[in-house]
C-alpha positions in Angstrom: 37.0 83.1 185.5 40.0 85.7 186.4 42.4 82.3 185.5 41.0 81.3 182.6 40.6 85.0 180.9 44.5 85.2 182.3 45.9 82.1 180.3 44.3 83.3 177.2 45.7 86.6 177.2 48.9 85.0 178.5 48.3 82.4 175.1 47.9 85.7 172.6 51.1 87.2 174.1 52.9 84.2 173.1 51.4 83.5 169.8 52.5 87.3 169.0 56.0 86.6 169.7 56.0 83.6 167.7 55.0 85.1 164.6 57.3 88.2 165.6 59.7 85.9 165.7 58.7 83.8 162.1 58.6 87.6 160.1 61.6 88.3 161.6 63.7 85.3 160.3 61.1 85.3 157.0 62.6 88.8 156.2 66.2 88.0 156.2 69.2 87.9 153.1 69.6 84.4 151.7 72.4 83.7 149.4 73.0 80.2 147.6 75.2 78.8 145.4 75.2 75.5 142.6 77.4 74.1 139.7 76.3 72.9 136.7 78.6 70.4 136.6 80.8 69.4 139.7 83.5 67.3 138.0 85.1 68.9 134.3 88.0 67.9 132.6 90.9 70.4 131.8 90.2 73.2 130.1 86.8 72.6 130.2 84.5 75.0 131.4 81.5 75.2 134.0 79.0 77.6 135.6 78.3 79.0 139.2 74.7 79.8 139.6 74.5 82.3 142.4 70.8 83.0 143.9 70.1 86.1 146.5 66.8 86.9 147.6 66.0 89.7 150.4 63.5 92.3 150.7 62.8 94.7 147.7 63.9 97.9 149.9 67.1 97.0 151.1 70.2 97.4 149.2 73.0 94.4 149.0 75.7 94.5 147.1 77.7 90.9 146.0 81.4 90.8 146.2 82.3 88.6 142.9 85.8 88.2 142.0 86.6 89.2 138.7 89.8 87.2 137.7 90.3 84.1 140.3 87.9 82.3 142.4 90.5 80.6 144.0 94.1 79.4 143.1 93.9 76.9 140.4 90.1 77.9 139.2 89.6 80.9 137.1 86.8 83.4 136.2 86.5 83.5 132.4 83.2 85.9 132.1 80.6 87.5 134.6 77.9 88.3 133.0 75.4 91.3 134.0 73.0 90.0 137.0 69.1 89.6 136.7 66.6 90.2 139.1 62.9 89.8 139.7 60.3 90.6 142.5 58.9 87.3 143.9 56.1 86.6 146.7 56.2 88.5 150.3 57.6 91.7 148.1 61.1 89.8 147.9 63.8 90.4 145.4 65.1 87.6 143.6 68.5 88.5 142.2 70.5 85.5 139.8 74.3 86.0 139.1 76.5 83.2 137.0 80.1 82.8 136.5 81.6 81.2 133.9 84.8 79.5 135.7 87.5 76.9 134.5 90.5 75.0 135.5 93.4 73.5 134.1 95.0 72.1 137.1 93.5 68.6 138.1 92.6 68.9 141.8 89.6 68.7 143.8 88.6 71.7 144.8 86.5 73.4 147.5 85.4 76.6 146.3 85.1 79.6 148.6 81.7 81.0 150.0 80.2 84.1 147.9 80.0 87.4 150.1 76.9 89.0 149.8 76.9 92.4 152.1 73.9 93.0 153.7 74.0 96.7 155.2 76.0 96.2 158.6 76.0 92.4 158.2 77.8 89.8 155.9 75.7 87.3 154.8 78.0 84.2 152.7 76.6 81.1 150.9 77.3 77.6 150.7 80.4 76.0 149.1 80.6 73.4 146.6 83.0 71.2 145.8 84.7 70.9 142.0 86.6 68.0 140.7 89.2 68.6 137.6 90.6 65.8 136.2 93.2 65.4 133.4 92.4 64.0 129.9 93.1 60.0 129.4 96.2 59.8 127.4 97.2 56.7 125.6 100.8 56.5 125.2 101.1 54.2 122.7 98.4 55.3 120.1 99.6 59.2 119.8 97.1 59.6 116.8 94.5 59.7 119.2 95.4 63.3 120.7 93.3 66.1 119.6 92.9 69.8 119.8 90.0 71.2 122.6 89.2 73.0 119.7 89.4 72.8 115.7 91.6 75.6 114.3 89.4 77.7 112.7 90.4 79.0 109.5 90.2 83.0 108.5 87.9 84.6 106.6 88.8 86.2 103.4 89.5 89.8 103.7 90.5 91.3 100.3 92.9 94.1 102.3 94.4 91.6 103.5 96.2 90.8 99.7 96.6 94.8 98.9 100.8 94.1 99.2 100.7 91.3 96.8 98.2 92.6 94.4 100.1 95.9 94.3 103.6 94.3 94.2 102.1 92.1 91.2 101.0 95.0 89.1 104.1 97.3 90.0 106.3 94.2 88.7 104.4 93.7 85.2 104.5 97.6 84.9 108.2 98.2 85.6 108.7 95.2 83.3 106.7 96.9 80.4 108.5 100.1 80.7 112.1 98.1 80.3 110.5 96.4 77.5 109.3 99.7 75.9 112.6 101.6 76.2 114.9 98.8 75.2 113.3 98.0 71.8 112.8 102.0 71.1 117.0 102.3 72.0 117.3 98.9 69.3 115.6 100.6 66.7 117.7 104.1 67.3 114.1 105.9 68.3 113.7 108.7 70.9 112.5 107.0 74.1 108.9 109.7 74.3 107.2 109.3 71.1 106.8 112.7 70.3 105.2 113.4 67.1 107.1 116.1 65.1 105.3 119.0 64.2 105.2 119.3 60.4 106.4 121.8 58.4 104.6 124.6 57.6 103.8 125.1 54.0 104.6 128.3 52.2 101.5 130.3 51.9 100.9 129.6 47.8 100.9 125.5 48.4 99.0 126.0 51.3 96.3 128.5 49.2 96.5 125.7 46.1 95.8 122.9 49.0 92.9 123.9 50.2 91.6 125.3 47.0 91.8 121.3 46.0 89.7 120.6 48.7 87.1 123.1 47.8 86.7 121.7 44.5 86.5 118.1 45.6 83.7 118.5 48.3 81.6 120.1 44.7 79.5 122.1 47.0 78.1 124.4 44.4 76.8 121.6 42.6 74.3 120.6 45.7 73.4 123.7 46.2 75.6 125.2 48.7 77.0 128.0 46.5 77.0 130.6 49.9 79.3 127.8 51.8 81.3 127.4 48.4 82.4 131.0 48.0 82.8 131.3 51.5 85.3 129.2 51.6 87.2 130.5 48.6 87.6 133.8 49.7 89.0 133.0 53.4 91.0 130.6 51.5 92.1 133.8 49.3 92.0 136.5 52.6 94.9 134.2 54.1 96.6 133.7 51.4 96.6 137.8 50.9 97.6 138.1 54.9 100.8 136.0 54.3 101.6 136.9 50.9 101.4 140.3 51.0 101.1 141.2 54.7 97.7 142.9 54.6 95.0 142.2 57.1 92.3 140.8 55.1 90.6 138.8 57.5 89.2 142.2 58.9 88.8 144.2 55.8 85.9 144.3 53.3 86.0 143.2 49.9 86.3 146.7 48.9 89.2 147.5 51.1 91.1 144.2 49.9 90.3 145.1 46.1 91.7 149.2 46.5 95.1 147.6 48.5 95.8 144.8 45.8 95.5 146.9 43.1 98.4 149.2 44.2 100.9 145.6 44.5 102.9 145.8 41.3 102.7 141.7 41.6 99.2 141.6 41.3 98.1 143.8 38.5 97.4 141.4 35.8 95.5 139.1 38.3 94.1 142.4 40.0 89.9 142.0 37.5 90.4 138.3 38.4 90.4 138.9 42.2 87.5 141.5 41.9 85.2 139.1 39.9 85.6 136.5 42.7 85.1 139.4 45.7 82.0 140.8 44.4 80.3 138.0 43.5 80.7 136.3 46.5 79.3 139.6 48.3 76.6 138.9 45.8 76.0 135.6 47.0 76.7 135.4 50.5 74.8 139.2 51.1 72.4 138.6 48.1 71.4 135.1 48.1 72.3 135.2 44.5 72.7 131.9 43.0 75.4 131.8 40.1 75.3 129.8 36.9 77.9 127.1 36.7 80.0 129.2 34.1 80.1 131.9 36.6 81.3 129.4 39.8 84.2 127.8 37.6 85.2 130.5 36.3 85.2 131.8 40.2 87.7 128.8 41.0 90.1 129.4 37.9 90.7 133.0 38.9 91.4 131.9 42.5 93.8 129.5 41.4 95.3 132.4 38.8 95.8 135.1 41.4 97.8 132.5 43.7 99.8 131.4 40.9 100.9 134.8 39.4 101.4 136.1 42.8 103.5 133.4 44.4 106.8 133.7 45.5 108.7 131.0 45.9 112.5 130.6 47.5 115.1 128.2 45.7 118.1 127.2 47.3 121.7 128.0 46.0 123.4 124.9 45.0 126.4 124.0 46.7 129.8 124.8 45.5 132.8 122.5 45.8 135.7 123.9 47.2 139.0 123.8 45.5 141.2 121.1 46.8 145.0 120.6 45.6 146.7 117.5 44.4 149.5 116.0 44.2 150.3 117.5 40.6 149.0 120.8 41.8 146.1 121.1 39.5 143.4 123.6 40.8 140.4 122.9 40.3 137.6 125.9 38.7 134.8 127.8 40.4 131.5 127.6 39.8 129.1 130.0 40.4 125.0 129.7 39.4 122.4 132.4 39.7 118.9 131.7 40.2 115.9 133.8 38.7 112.1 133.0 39.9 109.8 133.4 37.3 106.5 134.5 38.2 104.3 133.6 35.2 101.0 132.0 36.0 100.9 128.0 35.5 98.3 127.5 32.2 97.0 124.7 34.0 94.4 126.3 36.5 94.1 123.4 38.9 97.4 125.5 40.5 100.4 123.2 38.0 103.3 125.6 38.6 106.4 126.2 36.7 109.7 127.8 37.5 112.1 128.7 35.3 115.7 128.7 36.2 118.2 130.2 34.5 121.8 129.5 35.2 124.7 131.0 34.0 128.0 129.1 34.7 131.0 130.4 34.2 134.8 128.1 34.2 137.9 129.5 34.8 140.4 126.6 34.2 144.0 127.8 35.4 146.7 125.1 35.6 149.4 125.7 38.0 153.1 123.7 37.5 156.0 123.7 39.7 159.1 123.0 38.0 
């Protein structure tokens, strides 16, 4: 009884060792390693699959080389590793390696290094054949690119220089174009516009009282517009003419200056008719009969006419000049007078009369 209860404890002891033993070597850090393809031309390129799997609470850490694998096979990309937890809480953890070659060899890559706390754990190797591309000598057509060349995509910045170079080449051209045919035609290279003259202050009065009458604004029955614009028309006409401001006087205050202006005296009830009734008007809303608003613009036109002054040149003299027989030539000399009658057309016809008085003094010189 004592043997028998002996060899089954002695039996348990042993089977505990043996499964000691089986989680001990279930438990430990496997690494392994496969191609994709294990014979690639040159160039070409291939993929290392690399597989760890150890427990989920220990920490391992994979040397990977970043550039070379070994001489003659490079490492083109390594791409970020992925990991899952599998059965018996293990950790799977998958790493690839894109590698090439372009030496033809046969080639026995190196283990992977996989550090496991204090130990080093290393995987399998695996073999990788690189052969060269076939060439046929004699039909040299046959040889292609690895690759097709790829051709750009347009990019509009890309043309900036030679849209900018076109557009500064057609302008510079322009602007030679421009100044030679202005320098043909004797013209100032900036067309300026030149200012115009500015009219005396009667023609300018007599201009715009033209316009007056052509827009025939009393006949639609604007008569406030109508001898509004008169009597600006006649308050500048007075501020040039006579150097009074009567753009900020009254009508009353315009009438008591004029009538003192020894020019204006036998214009002077013509100018007051024209005043008051456009206070009339304009203050009033009094609405003239047509007699009244002609006879308004004949009386502007009078006052400008019999008060204008106008300037007429001196005409030029010819100087004396001696010949060969010594004659001398007379002087003449011309006055000018303005005559400051009003025009008997009203529409502002103006006359000037010019008397000139010429007087000859013929003198003939001999040398004997």
């Amino acid at each position: 009884m004592k043997s028998i209860k002996k060899s089954i404890l002695l039996l348990a002891l042993a089977g505990g060792i043996s499964l000691s033993g089986g989680k001990a070597y279930a438990q430990q850090t496997l690494v392994d390693v496969r191609v994709d393809s294990a014979a690639i031309l040159i160039g070409e390129q291939t993929v290392l699959h690399l597989t760890v799997t150890t427990d989920k609470d220990k920490e391992v850490r994979i040397v990977i080389p970043r550039d070379t694998l070994m001489a003659g096979v490079e490492v083109l990309e390594v791409p970020k590793a992925d990991s899952a937890f599998i059965e018996n809480d293990r950790l799977l953890i998958k790493q690839d390696l894109l590698v090439t070659s372009f030496d033809s060899s046969l080639y026995l890559l190196p283990p992977f290094v996989v550090i496991d706390g204090a130990d080093t754990v290393r995987s399998n190797q695996v073999a990788l054949k690189v052969s060269t591309v076939p060439v046929n000598a004699d039909k040299p057509e046959e040889f292609y690119d690895i690759k097709n060349v790829w051709k750009p995509p347009f990019v509009l910045a890309d043309y900036y220089p030679w849209i900018f170079g076109v557009l500064l080449a057609l302008f510079l051209i322009c602007v030679v174009a421009y100044v030679v045919r202005r320098m043909r035609n004797r013209q100032s290279i900036l067309p300026f516009k030149k200012p115009e003259p500015k009219l005396p202050p009667h023609e300018q009065a007599i201009k715009e009282l033209d316009e007056i009458k052509q827009q025939k604004l009393w006949q639609q029955g604007r008569s406030k517009e109508y001898y509004t614009l008169i009597t600006d028309t006649l308050r500048r006409y007075i501020v040039e003419r006579f150097g009074i401001n009567a753009m900020e006087m009254t009508s009353g205050e315009i009438l008591e200056l004029i009538r003192k202006q020894q020019d204006a005296v036998s214009v002077y009830e013509g100018l007051k008719q024209i005043m008051q009734l456009a206070d009339f008007v304009k203050f009033a809303k009094m609405h003239p009969l047509p007699d009244e608003n002609d006879l308004s613009m004949t009386n502007a036109y009078l006052f400008v006419n019999r008060t204008k002054v106008e300037v007429v040149a001196e005409p030029e003299t010819d100087s004396p000049s001696s010949q060969d027989g010594g004659h001398l030539s007379g002087e003449q000399t011309g006055t000018c007078s303005i005559d400051r009658r009003p025009s008997s057309h009203p529409n502002g016809a103006r006359r000037l009369d010019e008397t000139q008085t010429d007087t000859t003094n013929d003198s003939n010189l001999r040398k004997e």
